[in-house]
C-alpha positions as CSV (number, residue, x, y, z in Angstrom):
1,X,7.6,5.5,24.6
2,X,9.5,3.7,21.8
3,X,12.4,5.8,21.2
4,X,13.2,5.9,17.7
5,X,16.6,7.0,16.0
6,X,17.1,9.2,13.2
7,X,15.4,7.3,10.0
8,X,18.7,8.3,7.9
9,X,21.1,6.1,9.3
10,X,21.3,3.5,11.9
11,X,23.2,4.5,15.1
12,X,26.3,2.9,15.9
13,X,26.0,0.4,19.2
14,X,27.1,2.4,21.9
15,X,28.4,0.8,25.2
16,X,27.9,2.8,28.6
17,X,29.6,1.0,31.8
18,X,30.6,2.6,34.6
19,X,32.6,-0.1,35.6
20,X,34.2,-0.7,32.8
21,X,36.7,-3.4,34.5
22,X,33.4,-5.5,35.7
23,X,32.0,-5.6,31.8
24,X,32.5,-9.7,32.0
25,X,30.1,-10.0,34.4
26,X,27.5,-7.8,33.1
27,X,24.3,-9.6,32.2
28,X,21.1,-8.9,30.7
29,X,18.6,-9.2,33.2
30,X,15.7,-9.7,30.9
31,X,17.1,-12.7,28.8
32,X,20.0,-13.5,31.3
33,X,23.2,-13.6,28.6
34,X,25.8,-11.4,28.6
35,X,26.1,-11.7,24.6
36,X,26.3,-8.5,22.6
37,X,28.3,-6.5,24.8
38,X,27.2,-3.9,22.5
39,X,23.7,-3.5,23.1
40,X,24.1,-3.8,27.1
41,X,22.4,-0.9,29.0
42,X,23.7,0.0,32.1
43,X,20.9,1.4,34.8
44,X,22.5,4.3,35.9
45,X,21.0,3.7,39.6
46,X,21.2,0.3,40.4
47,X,23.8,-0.7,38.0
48,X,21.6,-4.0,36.0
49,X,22.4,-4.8,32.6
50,X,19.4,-4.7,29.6
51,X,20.4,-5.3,26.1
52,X,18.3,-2.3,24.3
53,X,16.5,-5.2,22.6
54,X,15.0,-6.7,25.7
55,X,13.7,-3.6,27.0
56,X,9.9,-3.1,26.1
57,X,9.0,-0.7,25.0
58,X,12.7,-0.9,22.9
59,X,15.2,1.0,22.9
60,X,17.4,1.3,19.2
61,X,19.5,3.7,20.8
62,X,21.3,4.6,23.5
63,X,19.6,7.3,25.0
64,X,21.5,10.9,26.3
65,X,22.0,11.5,29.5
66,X,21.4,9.2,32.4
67,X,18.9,6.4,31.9
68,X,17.0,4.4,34.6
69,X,15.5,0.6,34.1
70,X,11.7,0.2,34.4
71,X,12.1,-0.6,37.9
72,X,14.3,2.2,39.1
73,X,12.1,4.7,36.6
74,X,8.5,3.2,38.4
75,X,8.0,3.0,34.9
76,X,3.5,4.1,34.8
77,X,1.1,4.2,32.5
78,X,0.8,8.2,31.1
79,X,-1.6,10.3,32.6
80,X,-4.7,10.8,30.6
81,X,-5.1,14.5,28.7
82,X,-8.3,16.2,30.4
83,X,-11.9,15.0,28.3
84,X,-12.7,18.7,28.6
85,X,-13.2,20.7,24.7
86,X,-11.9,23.5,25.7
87,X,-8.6,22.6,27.2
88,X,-7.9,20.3,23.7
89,X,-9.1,23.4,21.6
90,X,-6.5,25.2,22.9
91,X,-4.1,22.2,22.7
92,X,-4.3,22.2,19.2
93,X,-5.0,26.0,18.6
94,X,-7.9,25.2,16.7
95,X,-9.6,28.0,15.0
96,X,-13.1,28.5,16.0
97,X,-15.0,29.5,13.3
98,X,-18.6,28.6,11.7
99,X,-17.4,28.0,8.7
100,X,-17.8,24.6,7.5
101,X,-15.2,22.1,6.1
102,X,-17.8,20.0,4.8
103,X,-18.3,22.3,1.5
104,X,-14.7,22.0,0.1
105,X,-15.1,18.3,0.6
106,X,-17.9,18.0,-1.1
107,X,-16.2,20.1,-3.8
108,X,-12.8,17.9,-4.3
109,X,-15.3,14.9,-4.6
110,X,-16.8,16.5,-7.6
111,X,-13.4,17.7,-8.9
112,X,-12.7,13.9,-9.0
113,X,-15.7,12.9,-10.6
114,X,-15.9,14.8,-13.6
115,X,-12.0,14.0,-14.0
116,X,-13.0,10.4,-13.4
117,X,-12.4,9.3,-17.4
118,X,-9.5,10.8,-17.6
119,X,-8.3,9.4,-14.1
120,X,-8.5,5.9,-15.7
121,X,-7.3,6.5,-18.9
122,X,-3.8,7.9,-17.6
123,X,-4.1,5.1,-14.9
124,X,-3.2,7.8,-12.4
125,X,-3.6,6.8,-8.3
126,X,-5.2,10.4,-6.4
127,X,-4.3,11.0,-3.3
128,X,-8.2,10.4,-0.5
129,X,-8.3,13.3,2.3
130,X,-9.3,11.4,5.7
131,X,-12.8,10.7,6.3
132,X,-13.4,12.0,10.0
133,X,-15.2,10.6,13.0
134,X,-18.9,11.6,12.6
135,X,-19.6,11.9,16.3
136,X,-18.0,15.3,17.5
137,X,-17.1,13.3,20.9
138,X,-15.8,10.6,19.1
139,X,-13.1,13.0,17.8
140,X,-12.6,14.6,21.0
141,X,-11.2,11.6,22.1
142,X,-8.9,10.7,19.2
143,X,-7.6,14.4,19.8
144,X,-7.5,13.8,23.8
145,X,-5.2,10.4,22.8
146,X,-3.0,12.4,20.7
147,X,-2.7,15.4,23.2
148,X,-1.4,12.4,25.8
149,X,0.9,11.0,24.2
150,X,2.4,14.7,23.5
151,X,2.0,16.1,27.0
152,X,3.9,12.5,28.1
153,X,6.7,12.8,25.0
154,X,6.6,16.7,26.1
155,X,6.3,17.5,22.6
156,X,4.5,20.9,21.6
157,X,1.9,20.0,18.5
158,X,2.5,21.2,15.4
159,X,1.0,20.4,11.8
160,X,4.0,22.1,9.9
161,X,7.4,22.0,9.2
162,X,9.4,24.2,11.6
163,X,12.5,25.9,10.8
164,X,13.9,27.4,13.9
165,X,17.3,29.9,14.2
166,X,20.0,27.8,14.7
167,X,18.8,24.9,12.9
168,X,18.3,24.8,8.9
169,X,17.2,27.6,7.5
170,X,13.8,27.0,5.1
171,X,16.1,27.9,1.5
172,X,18.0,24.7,2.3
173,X,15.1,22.9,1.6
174,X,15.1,22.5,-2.0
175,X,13.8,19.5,-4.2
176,X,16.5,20.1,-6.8
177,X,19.1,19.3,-4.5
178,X,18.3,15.9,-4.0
179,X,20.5,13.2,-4.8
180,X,18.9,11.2,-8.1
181,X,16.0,13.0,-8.1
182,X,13.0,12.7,-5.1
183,X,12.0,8.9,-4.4
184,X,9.8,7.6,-7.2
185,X,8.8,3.9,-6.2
186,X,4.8,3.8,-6.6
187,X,4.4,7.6,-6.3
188,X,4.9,10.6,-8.3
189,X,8.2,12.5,-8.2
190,X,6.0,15.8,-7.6
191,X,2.5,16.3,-5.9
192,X,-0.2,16.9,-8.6
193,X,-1.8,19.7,-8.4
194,X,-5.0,17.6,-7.0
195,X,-3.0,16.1,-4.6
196,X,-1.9,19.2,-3.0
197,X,-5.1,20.3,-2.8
198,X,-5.8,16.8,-0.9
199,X,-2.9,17.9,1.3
200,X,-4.1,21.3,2.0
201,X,-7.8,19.8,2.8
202,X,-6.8,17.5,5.2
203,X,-4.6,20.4,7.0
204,X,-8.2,22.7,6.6
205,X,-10.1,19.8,8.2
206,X,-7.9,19.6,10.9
207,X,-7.4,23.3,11.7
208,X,-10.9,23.7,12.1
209,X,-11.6,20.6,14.5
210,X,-12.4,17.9,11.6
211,X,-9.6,14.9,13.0
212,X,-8.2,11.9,11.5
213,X,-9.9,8.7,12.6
214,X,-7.1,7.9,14.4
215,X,-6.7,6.8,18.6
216,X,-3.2,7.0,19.9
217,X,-3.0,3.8,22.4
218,X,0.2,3.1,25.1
219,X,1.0,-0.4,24.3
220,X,3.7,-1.9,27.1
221,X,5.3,-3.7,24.6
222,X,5.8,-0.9,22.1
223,X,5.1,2.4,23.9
224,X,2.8,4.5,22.6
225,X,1.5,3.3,19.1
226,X,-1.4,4.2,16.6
227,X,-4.8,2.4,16.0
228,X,-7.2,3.1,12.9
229,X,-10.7,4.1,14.4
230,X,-12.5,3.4,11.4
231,X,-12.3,2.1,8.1
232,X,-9.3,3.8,6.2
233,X,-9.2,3.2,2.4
234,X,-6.2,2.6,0.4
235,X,-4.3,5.9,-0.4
236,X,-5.8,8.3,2.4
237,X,-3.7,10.9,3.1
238,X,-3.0,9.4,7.0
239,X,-0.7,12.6,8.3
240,X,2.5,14.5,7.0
241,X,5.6,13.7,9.4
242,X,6.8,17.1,10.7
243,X,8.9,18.8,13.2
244,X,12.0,20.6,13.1
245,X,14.0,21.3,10.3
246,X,18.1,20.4,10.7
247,X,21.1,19.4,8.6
248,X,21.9,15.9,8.8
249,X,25.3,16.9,9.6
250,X,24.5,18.9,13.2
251,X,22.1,16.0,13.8
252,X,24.8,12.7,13.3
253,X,25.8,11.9,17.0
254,X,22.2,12.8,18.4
255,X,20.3,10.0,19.7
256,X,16.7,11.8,19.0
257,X,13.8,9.9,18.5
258,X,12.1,9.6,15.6
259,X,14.3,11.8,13.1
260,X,13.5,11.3,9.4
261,X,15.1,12.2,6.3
262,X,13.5,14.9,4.7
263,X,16.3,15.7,2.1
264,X,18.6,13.4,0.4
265,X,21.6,15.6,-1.0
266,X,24.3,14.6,-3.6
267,X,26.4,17.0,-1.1
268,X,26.0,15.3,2.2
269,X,26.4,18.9,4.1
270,X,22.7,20.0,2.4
271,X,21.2,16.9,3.3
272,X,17.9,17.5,6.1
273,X,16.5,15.7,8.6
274,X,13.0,16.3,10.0
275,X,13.6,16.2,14.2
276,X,10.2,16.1,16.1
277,X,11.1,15.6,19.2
278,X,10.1,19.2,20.0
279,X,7.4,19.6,17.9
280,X,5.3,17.1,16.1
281,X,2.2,15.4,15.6
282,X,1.0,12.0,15.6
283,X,3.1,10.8,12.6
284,X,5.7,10.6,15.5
285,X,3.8,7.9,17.3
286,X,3.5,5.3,14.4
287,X,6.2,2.6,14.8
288,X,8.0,0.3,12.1
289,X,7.7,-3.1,11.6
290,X,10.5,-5.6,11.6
291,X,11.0,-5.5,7.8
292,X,13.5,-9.3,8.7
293,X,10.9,-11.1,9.0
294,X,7.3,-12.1,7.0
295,X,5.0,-11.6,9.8
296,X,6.5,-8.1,10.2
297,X,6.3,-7.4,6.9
298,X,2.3,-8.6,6.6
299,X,1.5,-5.6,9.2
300,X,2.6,-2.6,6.9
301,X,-0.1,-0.8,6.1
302,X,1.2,2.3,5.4
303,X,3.7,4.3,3.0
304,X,6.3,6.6,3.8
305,X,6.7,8.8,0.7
306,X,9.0,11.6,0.3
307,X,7.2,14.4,-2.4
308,X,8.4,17.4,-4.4
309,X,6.1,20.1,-3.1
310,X,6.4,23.4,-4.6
311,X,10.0,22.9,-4.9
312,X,10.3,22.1,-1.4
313,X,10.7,18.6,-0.1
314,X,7.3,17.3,2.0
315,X,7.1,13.6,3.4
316,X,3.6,11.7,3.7
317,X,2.5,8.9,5.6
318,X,-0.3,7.1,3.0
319,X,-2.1,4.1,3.4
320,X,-0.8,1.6,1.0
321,X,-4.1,-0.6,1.7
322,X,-7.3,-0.6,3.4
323,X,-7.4,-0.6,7.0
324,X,-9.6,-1.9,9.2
325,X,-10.9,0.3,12.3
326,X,-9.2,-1.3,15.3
327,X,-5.6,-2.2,12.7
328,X,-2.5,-0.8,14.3
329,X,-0.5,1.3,11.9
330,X,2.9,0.6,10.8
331,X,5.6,1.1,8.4
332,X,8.8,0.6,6.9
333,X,11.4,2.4,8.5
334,X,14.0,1.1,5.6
335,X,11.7,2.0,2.6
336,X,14.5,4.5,1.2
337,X,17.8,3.7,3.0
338,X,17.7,0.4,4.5
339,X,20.0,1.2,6.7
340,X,17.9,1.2,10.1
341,X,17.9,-1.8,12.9
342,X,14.5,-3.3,12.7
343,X,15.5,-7.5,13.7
344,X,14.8,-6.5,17.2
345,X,10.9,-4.7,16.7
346,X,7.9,-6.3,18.3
């Protein structure tokens, strides 16, 4: 799995010898060179040398704790979820009910079209809900991929932002606190009142079984990673990032994976990360491109966009262009900051 640092601010290289004395003969044994020293992992059982660049999937990190090389690790593809409804029902705690999502899309779609005039006078780009798999064991599967990569990550699913006791509480998340106002760029500093109820569709949809078109794959040389499963138009609504809620500050020596910003403060003690490395959903999964480089920057297909949601701050993955079924999802890691280590990604 691609280990990910938190999306705020790039890590520091971190050295880890335990023979500190021997560090001139230390050598990567992927590329052979011993050249920077400060990106050389040490296996902490047979003692080999990988820069955290060579390793695939890559590491940007050092990770806590003791770490073992592919070989040491026997390093396997994940064990597959169970194809059985039941056991992913209860995976996702989706509510069984009769009642149908189909009518409140149906009835957004009409919202939109009697709005259409005024839509293109105001030049105003709406938020699209997903458009799910038709075939109810088509979406199984996308859901079985999903509960894989979970079960292997050992990450409980969740569709919301969690605030937990001895993390940030949910009052610290407030819009007005951050720093210049919430990111602008091609989006609205606040969700329209349309858009949320976008938001809130897609959450319905998915609550009762209706699933983004989305298959989670385990790619070698990335880790896990995220493939469209059908068409995807420009500005569908692809999943919110979430997990739990923490200040920046508790969070600034922690190696986690995948932590994003979720509030940029003018005081840097209010400032929130989102950490899902205990809970999350498949936003988790979808890795960065290597924004140094044009080829890298030809495969984003999606936007990360932080939104004023009530008052509270809410980020959204979007598709910033149509997507092809079979495209590979990606994004810019440095859309806000630019501050995190991307030369490196596949």
């Amino acid at each position: 799995m691609a280990l990910r640092s938190k999306r705020s601010q790039a890590p520091k290289p971190i050295f880890i010898s335990k023979h500190a004395d021997d560090f001139s003969e230390v050598h990567c044994e992927e590329c052979g060179s011993g050249e920077s020293p400060g990106e050389l992992l040490l296996c902490d059982k047979c003692d080999k040398g990988f820069h955290l660049f060579c390793l695939r999937p890559i590491l940007v990190s050092v990770p806590k704790g003791s770490w073992f090389c592919p070989s040491c690790s026997k390093q396997k593809v994940p064990k597959s979820f169970p194809l059985i409804q039941t056991k992913i029902i209860d995976f996702f705690r989706i509510q069984r009910s009769t009642e149908s999502t189909q009518k409140p899309s149906q009835d957004i779609q009409k919202k939109r079209k009697r709005s259409s005039s005024l839509v293109m006078s105001k030049k105003r780009r709406k938020l699209l809900p997903f458009n799910p798999s038709e075939d109810h064991e088509r979406r199984l599967e996308q859901m079985r991929s999903l509960a894989t990569a979970l079960t292997a990550a050992g990450t409980e699913f969740s569709n919301e932002l969690s605030y937990r006791p001895s993390m940030a509480p949910r009052s610290a998340n407030k819009s007005a606190l951050e720093k210049g106002g919430m990111q602008m760029d091609a989006f609205e500093q606040s969700l329209s009142k349309e858009d949320a109820e976008t938001l809130n569709l897609c959450k319905k949809m998915m609550n009762g079984g209706e699933w983004p078109p989305l298959m989670v794959v385990f790619d070698p040389e990335e880790g896990f990673t995220v493939e469209a499963d059908r068409f995807i138009k420009d500005l569908t609504i692809i999943s919110e990032y979430v997990g739990d809620v923490d200040y920046l500050k508790n969070r600034e020596n922690d190696g986690g994976d995948s932590m994003m910003t979720l509030l940029h403060a003018a005081n840097p003690s209010q400032s929130l990360v989102i950490c899902p490395d205990k809970r999350g959903n498949v936003a988790r999964f979808i890795n960065g491109i290597n924004n140094h480089t044009q080829e890298g920057k030809r495969k984003q297909n999606l936007k990360c966009v932080r939104y004023d949601v009530n008052g509270e701050c809410r980020v959204l993955l979007v598709a910033n262009r149509d997507i092809s079924k079979g495209e590979r999802l990606y994004y810019d890691y440095n859309g806000y900051e630019q501050e995190y280590p991307t030369q490196h990604f596949v």
